[in-house]
C-alpha positions in Angstrom: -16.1 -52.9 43.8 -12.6 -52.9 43.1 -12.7 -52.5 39.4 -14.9 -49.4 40.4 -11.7 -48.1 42.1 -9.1 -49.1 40.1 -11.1 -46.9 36.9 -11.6 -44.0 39.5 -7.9 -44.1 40.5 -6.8 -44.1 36.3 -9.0 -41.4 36.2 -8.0 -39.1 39.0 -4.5 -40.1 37.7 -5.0 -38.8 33.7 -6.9 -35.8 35.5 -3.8 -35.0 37.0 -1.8 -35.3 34.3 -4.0 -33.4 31.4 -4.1 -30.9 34.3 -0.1 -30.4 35.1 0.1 -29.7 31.1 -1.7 -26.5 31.4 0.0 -24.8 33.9 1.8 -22.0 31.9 5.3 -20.2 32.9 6.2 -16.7 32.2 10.0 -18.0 30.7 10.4 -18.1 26.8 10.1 -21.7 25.3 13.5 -22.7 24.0 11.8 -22.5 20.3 10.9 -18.7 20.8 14.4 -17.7 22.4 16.1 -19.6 19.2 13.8 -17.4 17.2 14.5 -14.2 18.7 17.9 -14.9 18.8 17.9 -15.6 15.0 16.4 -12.2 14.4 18.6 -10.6 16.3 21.4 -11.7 14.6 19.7 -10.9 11.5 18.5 -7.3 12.0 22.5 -6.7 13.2 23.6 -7.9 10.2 21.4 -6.3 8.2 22.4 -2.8 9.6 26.1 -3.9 9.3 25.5 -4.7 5.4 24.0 -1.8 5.0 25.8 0.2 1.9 25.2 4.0 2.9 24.7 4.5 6.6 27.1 3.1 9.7 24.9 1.6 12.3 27.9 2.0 15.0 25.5 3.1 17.7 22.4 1.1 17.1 21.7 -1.5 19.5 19.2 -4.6 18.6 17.4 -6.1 21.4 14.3 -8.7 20.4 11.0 -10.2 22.3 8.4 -12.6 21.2 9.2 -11.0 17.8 9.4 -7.5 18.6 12.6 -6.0 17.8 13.4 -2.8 19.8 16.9 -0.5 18.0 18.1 2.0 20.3 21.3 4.0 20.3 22.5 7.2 17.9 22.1 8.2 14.6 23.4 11.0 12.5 19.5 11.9 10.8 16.3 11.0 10.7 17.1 9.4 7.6 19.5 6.6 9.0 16.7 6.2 11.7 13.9 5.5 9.6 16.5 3.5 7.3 17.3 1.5 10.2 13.9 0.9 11.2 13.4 -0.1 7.6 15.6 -2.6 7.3 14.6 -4.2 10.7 10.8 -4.5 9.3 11.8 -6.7 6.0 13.4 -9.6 7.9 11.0 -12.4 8.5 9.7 -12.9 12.2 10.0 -9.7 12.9 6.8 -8.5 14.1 7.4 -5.2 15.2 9.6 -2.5 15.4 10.2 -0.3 18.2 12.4 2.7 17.0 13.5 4.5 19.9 17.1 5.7 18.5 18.3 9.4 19.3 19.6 11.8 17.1 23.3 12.6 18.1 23.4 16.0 19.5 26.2 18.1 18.9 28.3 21.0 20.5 25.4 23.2 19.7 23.0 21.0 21.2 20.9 20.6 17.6 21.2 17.3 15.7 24.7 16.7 13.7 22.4 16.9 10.5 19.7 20.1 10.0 16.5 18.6 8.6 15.9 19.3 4.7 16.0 22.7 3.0 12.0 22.2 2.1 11.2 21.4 6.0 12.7 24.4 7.2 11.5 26.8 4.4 7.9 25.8 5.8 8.8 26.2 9.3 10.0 29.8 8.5 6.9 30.6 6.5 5.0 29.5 9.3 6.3 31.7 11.6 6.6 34.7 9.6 2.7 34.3 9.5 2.2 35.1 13.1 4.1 38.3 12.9 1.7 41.1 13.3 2.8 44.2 12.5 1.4 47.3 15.2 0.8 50.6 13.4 0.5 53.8 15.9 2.2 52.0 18.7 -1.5 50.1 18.9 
């Protein structure tokens, strides 16, 4: 009888330890903080190494992986550069590109998209002229 409770107890006991191991917190292991950390870093310094655009403005903030850039740049082309660079590093995951386009005292971006982009814009919208004959 008392072997019978002695195996019950060392079984209720490695129950209740195979048990406590699967509770799960919402707090980043010390491993994936490291990690995200190390991107990070590495996504800054890639911007600052960068040979043709200043990343001044752009902020790096990184979870589980996912790296989020946020802040100004001068053209879509430094924001899609920025983005860029962010994708080649290893453990990054994702990229989130929610950088802004500096305005400027006329409220339009400090950089006018290219000459071919706005030719088709204006050829657009000459196409919905309609010319009125007889006041019709």
């Amino acid at each position: 009888m008392r072997t019978r409770f002695e195996l019950f107890l060392l079984l209720l006991a490695a129950a209740a330890m195979a048990l406590t191991g699967c509770v799960s917190s919402k707090d980043p292991t010390t491993g994936r903080t490291f990690d995200d950390r190390t991107v990070k870093t590495q996504v800054e310094q890639a911007l600052k190494d960068e040979p043709v655009y200043k990343f001044t403005y752009v902020r790096v903030s990184t979870h589980h992986g996912v790296v989020q850039l946020s802040g100004w740049a001068n053209s879509e082309e430094q924001k899609a550069r920025a983005a860029e660079l962010a994708r080649q590093l290893d453990g990054v995951y994702e990229v989130v590109n929610k950088i802004t386009l500096k305005p400027t005292s006329t409220g339009y971006p400090a950089y006018p998209p290219r000459a071919d982009a706005r030719n088709a814009a204006v050829e657009e919208e000459s196409a919905r002229v309609e010319v009125l004959e007889d006041g019709k």
